[in-house]
MDAnalysis code that builds the backbone (N, CA, C; Angstrom):
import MDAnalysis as mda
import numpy as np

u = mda.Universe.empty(555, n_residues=185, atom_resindex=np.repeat(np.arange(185), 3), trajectory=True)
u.add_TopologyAttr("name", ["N", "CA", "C"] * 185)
u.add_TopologyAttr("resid", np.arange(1, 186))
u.add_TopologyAttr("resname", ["UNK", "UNK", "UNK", "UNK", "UNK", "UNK", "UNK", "UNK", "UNK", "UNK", "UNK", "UNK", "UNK", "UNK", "UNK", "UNK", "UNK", "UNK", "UNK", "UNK", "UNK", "UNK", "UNK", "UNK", "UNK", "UNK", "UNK", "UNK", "UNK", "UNK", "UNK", "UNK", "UNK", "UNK", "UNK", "UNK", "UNK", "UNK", "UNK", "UNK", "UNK", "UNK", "UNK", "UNK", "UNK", "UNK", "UNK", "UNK", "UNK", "UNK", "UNK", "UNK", "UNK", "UNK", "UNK", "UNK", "UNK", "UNK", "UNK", "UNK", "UNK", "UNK", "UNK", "UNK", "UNK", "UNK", "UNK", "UNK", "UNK", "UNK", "UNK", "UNK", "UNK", "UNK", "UNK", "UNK", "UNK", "UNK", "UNK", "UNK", "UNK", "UNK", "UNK", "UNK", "UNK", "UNK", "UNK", "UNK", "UNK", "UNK", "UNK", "UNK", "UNK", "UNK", "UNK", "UNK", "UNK", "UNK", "UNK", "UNK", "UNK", "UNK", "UNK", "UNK", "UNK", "UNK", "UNK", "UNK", "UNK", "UNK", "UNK", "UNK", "UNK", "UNK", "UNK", "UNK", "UNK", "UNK", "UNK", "UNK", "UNK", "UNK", "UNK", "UNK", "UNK", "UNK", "UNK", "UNK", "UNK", "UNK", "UNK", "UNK", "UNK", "UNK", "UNK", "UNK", "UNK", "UNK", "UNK", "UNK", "UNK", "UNK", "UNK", "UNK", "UNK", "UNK", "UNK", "UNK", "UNK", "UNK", "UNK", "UNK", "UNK", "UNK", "UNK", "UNK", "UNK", "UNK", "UNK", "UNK", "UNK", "UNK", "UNK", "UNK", "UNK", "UNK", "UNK", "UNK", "UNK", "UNK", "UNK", "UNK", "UNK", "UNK", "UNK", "UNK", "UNK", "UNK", "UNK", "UNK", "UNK", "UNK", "UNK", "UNK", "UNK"])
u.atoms.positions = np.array([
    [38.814, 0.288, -47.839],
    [37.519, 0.937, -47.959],
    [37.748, 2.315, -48.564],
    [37.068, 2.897, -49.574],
    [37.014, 4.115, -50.067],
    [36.506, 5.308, -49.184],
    [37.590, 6.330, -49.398],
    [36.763, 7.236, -48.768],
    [35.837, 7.827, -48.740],
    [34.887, 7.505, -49.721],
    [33.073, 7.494, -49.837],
    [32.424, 6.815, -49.316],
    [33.242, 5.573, -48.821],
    [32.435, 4.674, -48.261],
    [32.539, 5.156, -46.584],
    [33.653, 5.129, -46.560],
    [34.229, 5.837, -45.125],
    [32.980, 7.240, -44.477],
    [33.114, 7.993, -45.434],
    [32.155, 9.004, -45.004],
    [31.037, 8.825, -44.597],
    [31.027, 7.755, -45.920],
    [29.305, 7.288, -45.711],
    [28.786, 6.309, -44.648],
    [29.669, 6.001, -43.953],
    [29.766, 4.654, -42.332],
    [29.848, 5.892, -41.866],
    [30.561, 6.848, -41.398],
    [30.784, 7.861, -40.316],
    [29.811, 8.517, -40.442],
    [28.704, 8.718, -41.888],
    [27.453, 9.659, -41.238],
    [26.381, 8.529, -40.890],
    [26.262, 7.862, -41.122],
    [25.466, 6.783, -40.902],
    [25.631, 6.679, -39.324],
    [26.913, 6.412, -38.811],
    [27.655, 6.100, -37.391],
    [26.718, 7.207, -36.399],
    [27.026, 8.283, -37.144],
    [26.855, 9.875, -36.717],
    [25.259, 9.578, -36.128],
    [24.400, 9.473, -37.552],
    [23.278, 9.820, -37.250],
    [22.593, 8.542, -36.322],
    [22.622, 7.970, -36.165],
    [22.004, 7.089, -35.472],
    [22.845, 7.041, -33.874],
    [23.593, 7.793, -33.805],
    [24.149, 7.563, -32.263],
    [23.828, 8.908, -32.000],
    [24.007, 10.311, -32.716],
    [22.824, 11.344, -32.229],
    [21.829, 11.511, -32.586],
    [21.008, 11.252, -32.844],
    [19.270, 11.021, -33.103],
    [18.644, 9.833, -32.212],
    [19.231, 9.408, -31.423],
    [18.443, 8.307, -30.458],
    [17.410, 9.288, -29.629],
    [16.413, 8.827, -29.998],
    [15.221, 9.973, -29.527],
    [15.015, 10.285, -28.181],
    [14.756, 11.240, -27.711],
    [14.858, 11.747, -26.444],
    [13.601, 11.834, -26.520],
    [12.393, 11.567, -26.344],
    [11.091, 11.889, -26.449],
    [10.721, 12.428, -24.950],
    [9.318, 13.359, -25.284],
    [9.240, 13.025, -24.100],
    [7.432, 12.837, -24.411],
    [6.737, 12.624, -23.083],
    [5.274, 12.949, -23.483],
    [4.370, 13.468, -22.696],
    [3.517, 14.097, -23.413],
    [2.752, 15.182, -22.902],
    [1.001, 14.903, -22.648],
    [0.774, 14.965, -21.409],
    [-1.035, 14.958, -20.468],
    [-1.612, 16.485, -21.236],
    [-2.353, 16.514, -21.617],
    [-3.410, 17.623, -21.549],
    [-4.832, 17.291, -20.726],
    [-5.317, 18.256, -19.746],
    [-6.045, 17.949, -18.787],
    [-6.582, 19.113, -19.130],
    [-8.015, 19.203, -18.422],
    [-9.200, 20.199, -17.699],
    [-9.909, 19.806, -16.551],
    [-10.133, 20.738, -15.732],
    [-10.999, 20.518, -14.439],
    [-12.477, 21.094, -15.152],
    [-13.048, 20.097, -15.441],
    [-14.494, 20.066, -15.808],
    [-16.236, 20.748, -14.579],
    [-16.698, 21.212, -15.021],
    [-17.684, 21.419, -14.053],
    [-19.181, 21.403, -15.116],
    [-19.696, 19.583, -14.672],
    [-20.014, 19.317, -16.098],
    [-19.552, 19.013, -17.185],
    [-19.926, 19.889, -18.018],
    [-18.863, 20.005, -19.409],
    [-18.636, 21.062, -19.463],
    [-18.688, 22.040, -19.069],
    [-17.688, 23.092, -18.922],
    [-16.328, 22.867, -18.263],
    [-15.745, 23.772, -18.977],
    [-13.917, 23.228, -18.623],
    [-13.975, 25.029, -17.518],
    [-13.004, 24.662, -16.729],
    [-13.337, 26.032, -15.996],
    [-11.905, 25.989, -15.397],
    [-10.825, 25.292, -15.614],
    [-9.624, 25.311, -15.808],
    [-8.955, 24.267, -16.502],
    [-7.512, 24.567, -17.680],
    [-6.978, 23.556, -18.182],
    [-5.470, 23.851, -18.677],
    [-4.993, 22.627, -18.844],
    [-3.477, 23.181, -18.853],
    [-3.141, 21.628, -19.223],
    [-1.553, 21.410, -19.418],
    [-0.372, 20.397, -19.522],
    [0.496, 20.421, -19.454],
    [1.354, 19.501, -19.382],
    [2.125, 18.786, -18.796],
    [3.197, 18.047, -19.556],
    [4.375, 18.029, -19.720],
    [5.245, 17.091, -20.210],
    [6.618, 15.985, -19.693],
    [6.624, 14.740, -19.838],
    [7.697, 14.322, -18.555],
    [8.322, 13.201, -19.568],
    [9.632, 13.242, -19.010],
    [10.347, 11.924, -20.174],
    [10.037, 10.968, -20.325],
    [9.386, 10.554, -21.432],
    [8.833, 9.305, -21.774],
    [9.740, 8.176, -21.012],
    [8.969, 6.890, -20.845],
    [9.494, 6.022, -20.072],
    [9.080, 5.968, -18.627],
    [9.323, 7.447, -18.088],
    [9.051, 7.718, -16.378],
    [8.142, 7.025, -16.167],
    [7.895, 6.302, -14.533],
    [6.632, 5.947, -14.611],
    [6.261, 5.564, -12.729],
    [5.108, 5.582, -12.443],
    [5.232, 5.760, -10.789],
    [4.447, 7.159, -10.645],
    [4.432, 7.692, -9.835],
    [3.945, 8.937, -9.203],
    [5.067, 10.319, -9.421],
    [4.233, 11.224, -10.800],
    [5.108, 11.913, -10.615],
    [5.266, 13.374, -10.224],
    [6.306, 14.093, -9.568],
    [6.099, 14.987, -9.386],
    [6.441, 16.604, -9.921],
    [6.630, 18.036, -9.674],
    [6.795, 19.058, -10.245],
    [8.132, 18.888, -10.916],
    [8.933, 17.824, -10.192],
    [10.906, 18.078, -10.468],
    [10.693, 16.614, -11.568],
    [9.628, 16.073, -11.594],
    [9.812, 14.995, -13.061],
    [9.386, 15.843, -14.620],
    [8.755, 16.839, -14.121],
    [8.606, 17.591, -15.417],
    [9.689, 18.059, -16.243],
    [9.412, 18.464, -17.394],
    [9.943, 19.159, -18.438],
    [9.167, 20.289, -18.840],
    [8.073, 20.217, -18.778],
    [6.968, 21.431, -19.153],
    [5.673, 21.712, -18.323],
    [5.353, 22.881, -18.366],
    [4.154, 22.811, -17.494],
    [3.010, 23.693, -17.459],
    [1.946, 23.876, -17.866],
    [1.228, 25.327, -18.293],
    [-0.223, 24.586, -17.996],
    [-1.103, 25.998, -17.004],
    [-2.044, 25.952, -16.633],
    [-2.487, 27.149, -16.855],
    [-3.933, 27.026, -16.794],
    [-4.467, 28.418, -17.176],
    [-6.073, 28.089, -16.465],
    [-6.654, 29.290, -15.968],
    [-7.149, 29.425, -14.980],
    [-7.576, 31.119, -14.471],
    [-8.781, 31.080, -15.264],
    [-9.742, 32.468, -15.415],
    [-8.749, 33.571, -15.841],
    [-7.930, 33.254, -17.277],
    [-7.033, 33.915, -17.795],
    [-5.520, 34.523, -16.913],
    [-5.552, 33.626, -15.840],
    [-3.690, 33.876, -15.571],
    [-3.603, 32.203, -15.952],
    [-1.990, 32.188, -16.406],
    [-1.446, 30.919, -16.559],
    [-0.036, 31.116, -15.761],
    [-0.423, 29.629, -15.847],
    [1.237, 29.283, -14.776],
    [1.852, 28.584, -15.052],
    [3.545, 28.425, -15.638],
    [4.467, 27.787, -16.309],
    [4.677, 26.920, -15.512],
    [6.053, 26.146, -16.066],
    [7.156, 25.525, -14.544],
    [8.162, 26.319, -14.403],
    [8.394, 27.584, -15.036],
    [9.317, 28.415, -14.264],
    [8.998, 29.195, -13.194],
    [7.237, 29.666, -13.583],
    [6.134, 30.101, -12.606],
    [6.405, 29.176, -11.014],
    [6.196, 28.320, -11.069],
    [6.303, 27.206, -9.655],
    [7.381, 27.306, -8.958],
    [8.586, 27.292, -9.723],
    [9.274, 27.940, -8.770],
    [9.342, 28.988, -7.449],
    [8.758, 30.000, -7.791],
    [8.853, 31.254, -7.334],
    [7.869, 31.059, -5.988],
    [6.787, 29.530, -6.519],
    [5.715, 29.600, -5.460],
    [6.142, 28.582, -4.709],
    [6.157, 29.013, -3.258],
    [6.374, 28.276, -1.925],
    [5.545, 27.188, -1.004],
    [4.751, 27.918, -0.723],
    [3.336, 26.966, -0.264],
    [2.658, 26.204, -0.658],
    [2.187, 24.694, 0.119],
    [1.082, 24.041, -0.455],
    [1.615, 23.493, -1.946],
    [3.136, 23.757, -2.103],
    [3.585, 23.043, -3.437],
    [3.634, 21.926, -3.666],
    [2.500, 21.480, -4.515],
    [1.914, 19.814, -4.991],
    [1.878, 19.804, -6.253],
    [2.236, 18.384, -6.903],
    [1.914, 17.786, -8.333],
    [2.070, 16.492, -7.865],
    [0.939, 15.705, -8.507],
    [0.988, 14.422, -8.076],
    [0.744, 13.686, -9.642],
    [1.382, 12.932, -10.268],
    [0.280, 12.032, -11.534],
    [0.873, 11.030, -11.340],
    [-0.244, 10.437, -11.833],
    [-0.090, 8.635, -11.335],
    [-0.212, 8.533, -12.911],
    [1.380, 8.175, -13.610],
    [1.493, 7.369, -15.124],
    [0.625, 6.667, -15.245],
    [0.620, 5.577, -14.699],
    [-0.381, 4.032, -14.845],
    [-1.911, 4.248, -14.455],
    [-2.397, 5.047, -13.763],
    [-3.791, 5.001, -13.246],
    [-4.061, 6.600, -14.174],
    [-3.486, 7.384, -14.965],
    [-3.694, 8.628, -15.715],
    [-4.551, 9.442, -15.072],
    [-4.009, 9.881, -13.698],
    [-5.008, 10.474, -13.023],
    [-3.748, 11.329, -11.809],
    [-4.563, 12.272, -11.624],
    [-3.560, 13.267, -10.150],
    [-3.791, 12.588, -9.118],
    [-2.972, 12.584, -7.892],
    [-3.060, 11.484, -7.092],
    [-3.378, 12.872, -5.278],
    [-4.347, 12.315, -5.022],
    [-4.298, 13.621, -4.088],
    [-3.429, 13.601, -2.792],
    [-2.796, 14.738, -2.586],
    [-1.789, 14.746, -1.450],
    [-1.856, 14.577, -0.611],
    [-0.966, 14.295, -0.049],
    [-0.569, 13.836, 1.634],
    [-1.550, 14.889, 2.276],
    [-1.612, 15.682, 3.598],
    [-1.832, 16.586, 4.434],
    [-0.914, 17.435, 4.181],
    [-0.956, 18.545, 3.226],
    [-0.320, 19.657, 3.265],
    [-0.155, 20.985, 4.505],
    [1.008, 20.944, 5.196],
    [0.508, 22.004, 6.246],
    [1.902, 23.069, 5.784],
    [0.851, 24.426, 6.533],
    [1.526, 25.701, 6.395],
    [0.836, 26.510, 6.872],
    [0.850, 28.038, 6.398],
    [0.551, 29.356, 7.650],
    [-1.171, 29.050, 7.640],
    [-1.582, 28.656, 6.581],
    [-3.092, 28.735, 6.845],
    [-4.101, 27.520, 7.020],
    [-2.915, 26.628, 7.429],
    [-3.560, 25.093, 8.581],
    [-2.916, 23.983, 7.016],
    [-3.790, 22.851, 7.522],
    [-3.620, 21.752, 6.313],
    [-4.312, 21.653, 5.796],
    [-4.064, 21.264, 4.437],
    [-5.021, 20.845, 3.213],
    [-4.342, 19.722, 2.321],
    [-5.559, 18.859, 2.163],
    [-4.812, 18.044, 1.121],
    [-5.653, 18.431, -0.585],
    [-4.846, 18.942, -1.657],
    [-5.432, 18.796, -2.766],
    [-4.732, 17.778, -3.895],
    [-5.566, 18.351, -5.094],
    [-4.557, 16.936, -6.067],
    [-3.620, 17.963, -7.241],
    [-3.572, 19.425, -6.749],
    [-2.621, 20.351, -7.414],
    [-2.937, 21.663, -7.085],
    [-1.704, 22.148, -6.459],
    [-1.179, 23.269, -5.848],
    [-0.013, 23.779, -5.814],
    [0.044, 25.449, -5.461],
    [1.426, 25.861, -5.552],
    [0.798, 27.496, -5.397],
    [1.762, 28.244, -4.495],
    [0.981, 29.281, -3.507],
    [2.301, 30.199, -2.992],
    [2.138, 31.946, -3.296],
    [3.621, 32.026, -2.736],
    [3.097, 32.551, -1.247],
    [4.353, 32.484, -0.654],
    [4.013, 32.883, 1.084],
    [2.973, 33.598, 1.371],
    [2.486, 34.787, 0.580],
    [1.250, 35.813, 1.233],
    [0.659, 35.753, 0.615],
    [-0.113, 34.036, -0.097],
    [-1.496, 34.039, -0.436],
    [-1.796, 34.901, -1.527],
    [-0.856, 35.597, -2.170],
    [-1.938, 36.604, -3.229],
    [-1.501, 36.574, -4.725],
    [-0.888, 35.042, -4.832],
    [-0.471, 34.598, -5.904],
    [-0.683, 33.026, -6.400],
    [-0.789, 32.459, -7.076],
    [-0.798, 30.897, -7.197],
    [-2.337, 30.008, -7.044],
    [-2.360, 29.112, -7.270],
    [-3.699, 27.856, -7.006],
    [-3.850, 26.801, -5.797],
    [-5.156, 27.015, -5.997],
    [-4.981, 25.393, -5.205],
    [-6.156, 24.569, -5.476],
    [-6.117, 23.401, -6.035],
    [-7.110, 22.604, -6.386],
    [-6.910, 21.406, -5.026],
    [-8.582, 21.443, -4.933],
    [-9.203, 20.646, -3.785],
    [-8.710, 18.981, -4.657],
    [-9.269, 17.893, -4.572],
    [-9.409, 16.869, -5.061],
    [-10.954, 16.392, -4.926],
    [-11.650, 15.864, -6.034],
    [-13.015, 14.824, -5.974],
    [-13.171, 14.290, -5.057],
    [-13.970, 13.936, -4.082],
    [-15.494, 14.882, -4.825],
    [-15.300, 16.118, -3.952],
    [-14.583, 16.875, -3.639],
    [-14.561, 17.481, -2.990],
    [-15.182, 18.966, -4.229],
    [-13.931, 19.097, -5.036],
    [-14.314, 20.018, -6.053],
    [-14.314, 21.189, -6.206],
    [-13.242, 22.150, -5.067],
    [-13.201, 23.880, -5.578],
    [-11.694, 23.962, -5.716],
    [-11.638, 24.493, -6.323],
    [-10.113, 25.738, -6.451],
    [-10.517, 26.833, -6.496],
    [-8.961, 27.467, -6.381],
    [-9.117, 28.803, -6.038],
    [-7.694, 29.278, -6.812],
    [-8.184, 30.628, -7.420],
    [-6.815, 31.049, -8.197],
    [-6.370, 32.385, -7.584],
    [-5.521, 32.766, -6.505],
    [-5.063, 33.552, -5.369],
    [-4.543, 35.196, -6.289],
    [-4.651, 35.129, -7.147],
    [-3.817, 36.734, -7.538],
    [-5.198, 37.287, -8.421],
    [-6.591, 36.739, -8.704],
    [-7.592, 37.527, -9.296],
    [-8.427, 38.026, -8.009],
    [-8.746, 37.576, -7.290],
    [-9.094, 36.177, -6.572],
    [-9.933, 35.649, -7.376],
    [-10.280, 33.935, -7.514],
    [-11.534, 33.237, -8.001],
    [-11.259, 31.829, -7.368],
    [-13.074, 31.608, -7.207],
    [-12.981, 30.388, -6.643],
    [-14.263, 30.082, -7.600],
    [-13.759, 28.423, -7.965],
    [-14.977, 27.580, -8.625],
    [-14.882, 26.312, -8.508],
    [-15.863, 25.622, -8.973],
    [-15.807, 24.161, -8.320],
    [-15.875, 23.262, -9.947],
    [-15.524, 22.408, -9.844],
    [-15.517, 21.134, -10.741],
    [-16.022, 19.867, -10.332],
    [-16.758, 18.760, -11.252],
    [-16.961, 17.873, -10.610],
    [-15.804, 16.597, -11.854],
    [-14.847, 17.149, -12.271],
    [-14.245, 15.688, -13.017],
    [-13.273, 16.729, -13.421],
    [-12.048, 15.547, -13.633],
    [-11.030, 16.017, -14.572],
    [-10.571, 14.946, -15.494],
    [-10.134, 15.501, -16.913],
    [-10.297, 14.826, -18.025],
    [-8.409, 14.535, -18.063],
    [-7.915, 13.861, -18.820],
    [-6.734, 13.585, -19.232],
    [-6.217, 12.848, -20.313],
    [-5.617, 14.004, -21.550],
    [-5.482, 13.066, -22.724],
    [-4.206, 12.801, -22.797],
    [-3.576, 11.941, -23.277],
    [-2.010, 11.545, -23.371],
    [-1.905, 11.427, -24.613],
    [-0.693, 12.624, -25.507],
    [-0.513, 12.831, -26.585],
    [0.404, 11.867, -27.172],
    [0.702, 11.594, -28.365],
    [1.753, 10.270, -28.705],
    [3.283, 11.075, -28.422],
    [4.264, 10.209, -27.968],
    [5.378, 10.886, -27.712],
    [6.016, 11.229, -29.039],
    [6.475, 12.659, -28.230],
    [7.416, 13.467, -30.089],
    [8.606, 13.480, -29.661],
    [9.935, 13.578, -30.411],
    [10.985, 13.751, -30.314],
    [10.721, 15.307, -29.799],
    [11.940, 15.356, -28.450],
    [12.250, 16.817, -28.342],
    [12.883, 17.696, -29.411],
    [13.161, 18.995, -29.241],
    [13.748, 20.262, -30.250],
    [15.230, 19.470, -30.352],
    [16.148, 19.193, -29.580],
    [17.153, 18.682, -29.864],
    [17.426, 17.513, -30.395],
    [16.678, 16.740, -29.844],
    [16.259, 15.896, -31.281],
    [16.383, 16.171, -32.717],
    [15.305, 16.607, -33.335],
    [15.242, 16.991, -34.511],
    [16.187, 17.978, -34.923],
    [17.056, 18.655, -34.021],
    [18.092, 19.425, -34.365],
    [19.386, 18.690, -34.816],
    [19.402, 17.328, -33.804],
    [20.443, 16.119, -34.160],
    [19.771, 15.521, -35.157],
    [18.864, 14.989, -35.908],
    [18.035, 14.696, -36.858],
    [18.723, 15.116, -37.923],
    [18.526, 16.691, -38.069],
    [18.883, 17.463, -39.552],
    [20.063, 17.295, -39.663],
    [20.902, 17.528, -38.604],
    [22.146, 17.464, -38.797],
    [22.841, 15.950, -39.123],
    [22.077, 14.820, -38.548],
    [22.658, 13.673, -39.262],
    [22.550, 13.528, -40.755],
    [20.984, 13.851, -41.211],
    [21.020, 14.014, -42.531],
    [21.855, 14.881, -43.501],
    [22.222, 15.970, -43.012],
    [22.961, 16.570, -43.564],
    [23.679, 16.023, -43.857],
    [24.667, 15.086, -42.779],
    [26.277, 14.376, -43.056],
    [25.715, 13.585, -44.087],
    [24.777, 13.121, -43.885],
    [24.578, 11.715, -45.061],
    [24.442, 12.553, -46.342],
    [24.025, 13.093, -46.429],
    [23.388, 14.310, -47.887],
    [25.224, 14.123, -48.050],
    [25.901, 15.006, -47.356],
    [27.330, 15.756, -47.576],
    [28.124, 14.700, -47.737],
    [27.677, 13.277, -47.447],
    [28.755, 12.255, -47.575],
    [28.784, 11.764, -48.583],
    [27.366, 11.712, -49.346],
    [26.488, 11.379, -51.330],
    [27.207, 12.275, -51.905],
    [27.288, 13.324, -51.642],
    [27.623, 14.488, -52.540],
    [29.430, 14.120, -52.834],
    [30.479, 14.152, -51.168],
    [32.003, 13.908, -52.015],
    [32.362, 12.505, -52.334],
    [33.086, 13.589, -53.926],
    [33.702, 12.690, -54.735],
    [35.038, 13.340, -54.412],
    [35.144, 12.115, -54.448],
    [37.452, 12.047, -54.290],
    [37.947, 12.177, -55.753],
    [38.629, 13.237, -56.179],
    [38.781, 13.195, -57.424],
    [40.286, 12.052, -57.695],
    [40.126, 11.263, -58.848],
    [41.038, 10.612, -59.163],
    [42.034, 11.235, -60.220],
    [43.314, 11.372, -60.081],
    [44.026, 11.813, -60.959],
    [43.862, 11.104, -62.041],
    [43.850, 11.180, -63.983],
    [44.020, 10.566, -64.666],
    [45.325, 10.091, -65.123],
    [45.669, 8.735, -65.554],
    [46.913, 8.267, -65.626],
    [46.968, 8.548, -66.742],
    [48.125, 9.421, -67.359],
    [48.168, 9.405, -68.706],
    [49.254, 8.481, -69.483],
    [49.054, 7.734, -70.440],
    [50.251, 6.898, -70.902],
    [50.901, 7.562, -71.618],
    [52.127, 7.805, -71.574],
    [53.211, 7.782, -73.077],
    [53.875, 7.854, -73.705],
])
């Protein structure tokens, strides 16, 4: 086999054993009141997952809510009443068990609260219908929440293994092995 050809199996080899897509996919939601959206945010979890999932199945996470937002590095930090529930198959938050802590039990269908109350959310579940966002203070009610499921994209590393397979293939077209000429005489 030539060593053009060689190169050209090893980027080929290359790219298709790093570019196997890591996707993942992403919920965009709002807590509706009416048609007013009066909080909204999303969500991202490795494609495939599936079952009930929770804050530690994520990959991404951003809510927003009478102009504070809250990451998944945000959740961390918050202690209390810490809930995420989504049900893959039924595309819907699944409301919690009996949450208990310093200020009795509650069950909602998303929460997360640090110890002294003066930080974090807590959404009730249908039909029930208020949250409350703890560091403005605000409380408002909703009667629906919406949920769109975006088509899955390759993650950043992905497409970082992507370019770089192409590259090899580009760089493997490009060398030529120079042949010495035989001269007779």
């Amino acid at each position: 086999m030539s060593t053009v050809r060689k190169a050209w199996a090893a980027a080929i080899a290359a790219t298709t054993f790093l570019t196997t897509p890591a996707v993942a996919t992403t919920v965009d939601f709002a807590y509706l009141n009416g048609s007013d959206s009066v909080a909204a945010g999303s969500f991202s979890y490795a494609t495939g997952a599936a079952g009930v999932l929770n804050y530690g199945d994520l990959t991404a996470f951003d809510l927003s809510i009478s102009g504070v937002t809250y990451r998944l590095a945000d959740i961390q930090a918050l202690t209390e009443y810490v809930y995420f529930g989504y049900d893959t198959a039924a595309n819907t938050f699944v409301t919690s068990p009996l949450l208990s802590g310093p200020a009795g039990s509650f069950t909602g269908s998303l929460s997360a609260l640090n110890a002294t109350f003066n930080h974090g959310f807590f959404f009730a579940h249908v039909p029930t219908g208020e949250f409350t966002e703890f560091s403005i203070p605000v409380t408002k009610f909703f009667t629906s929440v919406t949920f769109v499921v975006a088509d899955p994209l390759p993650e950043p590393a992905t497409w970082t293994m992507m370019v770089f397979g192409l590259g090899a293939i580009g760089g493997a077209m490009r060398y030529r092995r120079s042949v010495p000429a035989i001269v007779s005489g």
